[in-house]
C-alpha positions in Angstrom: 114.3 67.9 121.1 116.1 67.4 118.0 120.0 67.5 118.0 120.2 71.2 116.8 117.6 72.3 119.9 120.3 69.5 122.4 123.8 71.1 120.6 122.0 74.8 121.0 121.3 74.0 124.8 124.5 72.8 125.7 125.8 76.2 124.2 122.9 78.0 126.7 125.0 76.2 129.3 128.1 77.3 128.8 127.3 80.8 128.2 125.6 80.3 131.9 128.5 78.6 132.9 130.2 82.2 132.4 127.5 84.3 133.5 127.4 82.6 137.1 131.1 82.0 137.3 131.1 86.0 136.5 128.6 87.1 139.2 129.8 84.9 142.1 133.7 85.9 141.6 133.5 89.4 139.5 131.8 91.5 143.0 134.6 90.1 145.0 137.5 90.8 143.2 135.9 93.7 142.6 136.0 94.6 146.5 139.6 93.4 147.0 140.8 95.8 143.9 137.9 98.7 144.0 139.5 102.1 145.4 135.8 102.3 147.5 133.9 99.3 148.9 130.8 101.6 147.3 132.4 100.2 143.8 132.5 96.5 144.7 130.0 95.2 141.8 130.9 97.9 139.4 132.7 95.0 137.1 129.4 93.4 137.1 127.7 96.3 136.1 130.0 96.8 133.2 129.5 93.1 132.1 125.6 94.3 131.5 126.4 97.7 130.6 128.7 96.0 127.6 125.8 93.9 126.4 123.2 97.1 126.2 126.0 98.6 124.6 126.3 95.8 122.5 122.8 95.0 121.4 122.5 97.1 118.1 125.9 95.8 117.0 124.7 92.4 117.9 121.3 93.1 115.8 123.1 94.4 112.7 125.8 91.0 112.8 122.7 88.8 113.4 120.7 90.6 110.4 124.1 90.5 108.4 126.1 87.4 109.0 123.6 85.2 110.5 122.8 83.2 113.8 125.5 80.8 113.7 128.2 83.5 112.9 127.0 86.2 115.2 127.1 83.6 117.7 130.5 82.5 117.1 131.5 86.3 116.8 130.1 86.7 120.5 132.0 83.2 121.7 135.8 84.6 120.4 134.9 87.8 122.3 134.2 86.0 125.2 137.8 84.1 124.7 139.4 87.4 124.7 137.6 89.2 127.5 137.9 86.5 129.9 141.8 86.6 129.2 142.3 89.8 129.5 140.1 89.8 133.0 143.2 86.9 133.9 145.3 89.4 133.3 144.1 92.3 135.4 143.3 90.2 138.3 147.0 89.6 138.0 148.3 92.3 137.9 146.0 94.1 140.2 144.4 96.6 138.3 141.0 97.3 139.2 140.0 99.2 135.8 141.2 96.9 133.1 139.2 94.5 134.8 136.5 97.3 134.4 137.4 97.2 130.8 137.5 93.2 129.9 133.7 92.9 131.4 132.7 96.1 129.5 133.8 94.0 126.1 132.6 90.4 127.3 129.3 92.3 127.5 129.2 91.3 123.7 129.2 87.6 124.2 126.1 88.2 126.8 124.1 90.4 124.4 124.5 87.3 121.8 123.9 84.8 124.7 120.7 86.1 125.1 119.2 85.8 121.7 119.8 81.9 122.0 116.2 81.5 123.4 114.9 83.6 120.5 117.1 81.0 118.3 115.2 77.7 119.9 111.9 78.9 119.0 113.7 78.8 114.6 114.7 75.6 115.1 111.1 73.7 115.2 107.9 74.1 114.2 105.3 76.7 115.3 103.2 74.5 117.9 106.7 74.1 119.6 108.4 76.9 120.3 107.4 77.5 123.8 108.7 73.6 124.6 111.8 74.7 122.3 112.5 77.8 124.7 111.9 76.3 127.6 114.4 73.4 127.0 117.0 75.6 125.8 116.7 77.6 129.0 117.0 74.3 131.2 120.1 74.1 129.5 121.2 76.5 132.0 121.5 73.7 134.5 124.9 73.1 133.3 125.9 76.1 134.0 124.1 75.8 137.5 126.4 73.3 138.4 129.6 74.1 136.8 129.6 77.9 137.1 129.9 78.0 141.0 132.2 74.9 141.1 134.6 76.3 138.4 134.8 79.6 140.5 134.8 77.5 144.0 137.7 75.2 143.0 139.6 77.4 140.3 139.9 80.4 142.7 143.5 79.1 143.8 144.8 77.9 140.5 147.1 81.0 140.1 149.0 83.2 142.4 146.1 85.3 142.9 142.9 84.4 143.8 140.0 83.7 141.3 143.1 84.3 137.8 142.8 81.3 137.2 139.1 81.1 137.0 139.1 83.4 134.0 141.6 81.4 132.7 139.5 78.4 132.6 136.1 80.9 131.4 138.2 81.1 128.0 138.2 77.3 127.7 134.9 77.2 128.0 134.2 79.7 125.4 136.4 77.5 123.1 134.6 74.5 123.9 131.4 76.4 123.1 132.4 77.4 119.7 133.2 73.8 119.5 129.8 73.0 119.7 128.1 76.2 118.0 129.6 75.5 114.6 128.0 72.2 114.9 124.3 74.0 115.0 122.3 74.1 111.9 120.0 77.1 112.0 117.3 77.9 108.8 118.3 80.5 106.5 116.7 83.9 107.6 113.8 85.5 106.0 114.5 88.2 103.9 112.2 91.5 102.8 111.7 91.2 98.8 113.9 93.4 97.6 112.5 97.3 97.5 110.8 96.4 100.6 111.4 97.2 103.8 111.9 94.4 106.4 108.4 94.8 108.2 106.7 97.3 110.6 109.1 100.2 112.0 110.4 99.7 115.7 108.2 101.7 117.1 104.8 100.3 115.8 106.0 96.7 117.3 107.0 98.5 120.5 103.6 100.0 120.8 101.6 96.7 120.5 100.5 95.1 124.7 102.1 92.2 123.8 105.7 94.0 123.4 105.3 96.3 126.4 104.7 93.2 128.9 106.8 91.2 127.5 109.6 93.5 128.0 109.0 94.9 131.1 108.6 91.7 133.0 112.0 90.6 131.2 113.4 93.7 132.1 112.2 93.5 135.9 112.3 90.2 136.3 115.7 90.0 135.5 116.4 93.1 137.1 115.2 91.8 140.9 116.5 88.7 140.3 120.3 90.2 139.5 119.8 92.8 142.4 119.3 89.9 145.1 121.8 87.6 143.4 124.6 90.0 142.6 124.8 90.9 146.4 124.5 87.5 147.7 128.1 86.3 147.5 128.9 90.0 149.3 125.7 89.5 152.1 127.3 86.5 152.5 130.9 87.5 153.5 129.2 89.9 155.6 127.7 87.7 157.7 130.4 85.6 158.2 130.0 82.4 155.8 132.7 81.2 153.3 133.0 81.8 149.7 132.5 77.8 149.2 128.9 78.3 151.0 128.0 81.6 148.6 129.1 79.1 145.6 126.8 76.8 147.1 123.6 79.1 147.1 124.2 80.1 143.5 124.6 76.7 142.6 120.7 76.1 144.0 119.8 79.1 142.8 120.4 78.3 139.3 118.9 75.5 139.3 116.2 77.0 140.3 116.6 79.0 137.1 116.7 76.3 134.4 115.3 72.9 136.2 111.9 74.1 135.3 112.6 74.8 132.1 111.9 70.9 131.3 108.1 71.6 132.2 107.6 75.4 132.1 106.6 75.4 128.4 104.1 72.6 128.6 102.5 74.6 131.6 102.6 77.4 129.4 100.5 75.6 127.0 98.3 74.3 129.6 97.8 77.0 131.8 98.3 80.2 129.9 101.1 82.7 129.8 100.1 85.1 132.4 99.2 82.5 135.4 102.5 80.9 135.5 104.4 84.6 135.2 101.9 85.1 137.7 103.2 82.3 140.0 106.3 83.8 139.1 105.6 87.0 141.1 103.9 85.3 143.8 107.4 83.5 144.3 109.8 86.5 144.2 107.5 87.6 147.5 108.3 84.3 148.8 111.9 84.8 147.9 111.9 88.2 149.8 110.0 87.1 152.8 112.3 84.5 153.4 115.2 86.2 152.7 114.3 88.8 155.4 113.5 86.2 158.7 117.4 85.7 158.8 120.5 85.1 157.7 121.3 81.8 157.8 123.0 79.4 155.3 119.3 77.4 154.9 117.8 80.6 154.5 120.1 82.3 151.8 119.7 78.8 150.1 115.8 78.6 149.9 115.5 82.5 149.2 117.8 82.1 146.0 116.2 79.1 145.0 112.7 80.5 145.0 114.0 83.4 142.8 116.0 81.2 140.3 112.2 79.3 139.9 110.2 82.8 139.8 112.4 84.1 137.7 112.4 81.1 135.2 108.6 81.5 135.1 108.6 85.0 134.4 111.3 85.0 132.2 110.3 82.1 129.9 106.6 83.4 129.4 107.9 86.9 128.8 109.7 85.2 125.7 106.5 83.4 124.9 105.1 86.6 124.7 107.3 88.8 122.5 107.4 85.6 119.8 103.5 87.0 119.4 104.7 90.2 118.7 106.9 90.7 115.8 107.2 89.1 112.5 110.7 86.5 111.2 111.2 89.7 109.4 111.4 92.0 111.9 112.7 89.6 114.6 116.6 91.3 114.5 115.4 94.6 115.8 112.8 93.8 118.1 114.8 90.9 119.9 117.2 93.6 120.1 114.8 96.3 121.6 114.2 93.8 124.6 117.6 92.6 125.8 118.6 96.6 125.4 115.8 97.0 128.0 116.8 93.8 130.0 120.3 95.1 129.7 119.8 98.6 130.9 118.1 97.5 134.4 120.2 94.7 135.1 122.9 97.9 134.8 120.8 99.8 136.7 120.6 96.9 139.6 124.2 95.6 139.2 125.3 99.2 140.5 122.3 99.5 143.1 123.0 96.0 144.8 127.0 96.3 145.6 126.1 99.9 147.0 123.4 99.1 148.7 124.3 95.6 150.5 128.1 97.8 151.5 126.0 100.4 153.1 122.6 99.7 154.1 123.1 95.7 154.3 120.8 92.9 153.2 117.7 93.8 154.3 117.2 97.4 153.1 118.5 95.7 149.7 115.5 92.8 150.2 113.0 95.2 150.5 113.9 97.4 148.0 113.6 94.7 145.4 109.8 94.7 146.3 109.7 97.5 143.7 110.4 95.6 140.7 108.3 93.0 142.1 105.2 94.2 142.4 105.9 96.6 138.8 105.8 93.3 137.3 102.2 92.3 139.5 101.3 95.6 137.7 102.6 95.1 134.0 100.8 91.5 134.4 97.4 93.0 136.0 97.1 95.7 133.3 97.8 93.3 130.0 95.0 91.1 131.9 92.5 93.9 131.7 93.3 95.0 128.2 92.8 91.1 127.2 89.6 90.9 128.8 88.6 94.7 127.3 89.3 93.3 123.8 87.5 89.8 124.3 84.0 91.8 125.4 
């Protein structure tokens, strides 16, 4: 860890720190301000519909300006989303609130290339250590995401303003921090040449397709199941300070692996820990289906924060096999468009499926993404072993 990997992880956990604070407070204003119960989560399906949106914006300002000002681009959007979400939670208006979490999409496209940053910032032989500790920097957000919304949610008049009030500090603080990081100049195409293989000649390679379908999936069951928790957990009749407690395992579950996952990674392979990763989303599932207990939301989540770390962190692994420095802007960007457009997909299917069908129906339904990433995993196995005979 040198201090431009520590100042770049800290940022990771800030941007988290807004990402959880977002999903344990956006479904339930959404529910007290939605004109149908149906649209509960639709704010946090237009916080990931912004960042596919955003993603080939976010490509051309990363191939253009730079890491370090892209990033700080995405930071001051963050400022201004978060205050204008104040703003519509306090005046009660259900579709500007709609609106701020479409732009603060932005921020989350950029917030997402800072694991494809870590692996720049040391050499070859580290970069899956380098990912993996930048994703444990999540554990700050972990901690202070559910706190800030648990003990900000009466800081204003209405409940859960002054939360997004306290979301733009943070993204001040995290500009703080970001101009601080010292990233290497980019590599650039000689001139009259064009900057590498076309998209879809990367897209076509094994490598790329797993690597961004278990991102894609793997992010997609975990946001389905955790996007619904805090609203399961009204449902059945336990507090918001008990939902902010399960997110707070969860993500932990998320990023306290990350101090280990990339030496197991080297150790063990790619595939068997993603692997593990599956086998622990069943866990998560099974679990989360004997009951509805506080234990039993708190173990579920926490299984899927650690499956989902595994999967996740190995599916970036993956992809950094697959492109060139060259061509790292577009195909970075291919991926979190992917990533982006399930975890749309899922934001949308878990508010109107935990409103109308309830927990269960929701649990087992995530067993589809689950067992497409066993698939995606299985196949890349057998082309690997095809090409070693």
């Amino acid at each position: 860890m040198n201090r431009n990997l520590w100042l770049l992880a800290l940022c990771q956990g800030l941007f988290l720190t807004n990402n959880v604070a977002f999903i344990a407070i956006n479904g339930l204003v959404g529910l007290s301000l939605a004109p149908f119960g149906w649209m509960a989560t639709l704010p946090v399906m237009a916080y990931v519909v912004g960042g596919a949106m955003s993603t080939p914006l976010v490509a051309h300002t990363q191939s253009r300006f730079g890491r370090r000002v892209s990033f700080q681009m995405g930071l001051m959007v963050a400022f201004a989303s978060s205050c204008v979400a104040a703003w519509a939670v306090l005046d009660k208006n259900f579709w500007l609130l709609v609106a701020a979490t479409v732009v603060a999409g932005y921020y989350s496209a950029n917030g997402q290339l800072y694991r494809f940053a870590a692996a720049e910032l040391v050499p070859a032989p580290q970069r899956e250590r380098a990912v993996s500790l930048v994703l444990a920097g999540g554990l700050i957000g972990a901690i202070a995401g559910p706190n800030l919304a648990a003990r900000t949610r009466g800081l204003l008049e209405v409940p859960f303003a002054g939360a997004y009030v306290v979301l733009a500090a943070v993204a001040l603080l995290a500009m703080l921090l970001m101009a601080l990081v010292r990233f290497p100049q980019p590599v650039v195409a000689p001139k009259g040449q064009h900057g590498g293989r076309p998209l879809s000649v990367i897209m076509r390679q094994p490598e790329f397709i797993v690597a961004c379908a278990s991102a894609a999936l793997g992010y997609g069951v975990m946001n389905l199941l955790m996007a619904a928790t805090p609203l399961a957990m009204q449902q059945c009749g336990l507090s918001f300070d008990d939902a902010a407690f399960v997110l707070e395992w969860h993500v932990i579950g998320m990023f306290a692996p990350g101090f280990f996952t990339g030496g197991w990674i080297r150790r063990f392979g790619t595939l068997p820990v993603m692997g593990v990763g599956v086998v622990l989303n069943l866990l998560c599932v099974a679990i989360a289906l004997s009951g509805v207990e506080l234990h039993q939301f708190t173990v579920a989540l926490f299984l899927l924060g650690v499956g989902w770390n595994f999967i996740f962190t190995g599916s970036t692994t993956l992809a950094l096999n697959a492109y060139q420095p060259e061509e790292k802007d577009r195909a970075q960007a291919a991926i979190n468009f992917c990533v982006f457009a399930v975890l749309a997909l899922t934001s949308l299917a878990s508010g109107a499926l935990v409103t109308t069908h309830g927990w269960s129906l929701l649990n087992w339904g995530s067993l589809v993404p689950v067992l497409l990433t066993a698939g995606t995993l299985a196949w890349f196995a057998a082309q690997r072993d095809a090409v070693g005979r």
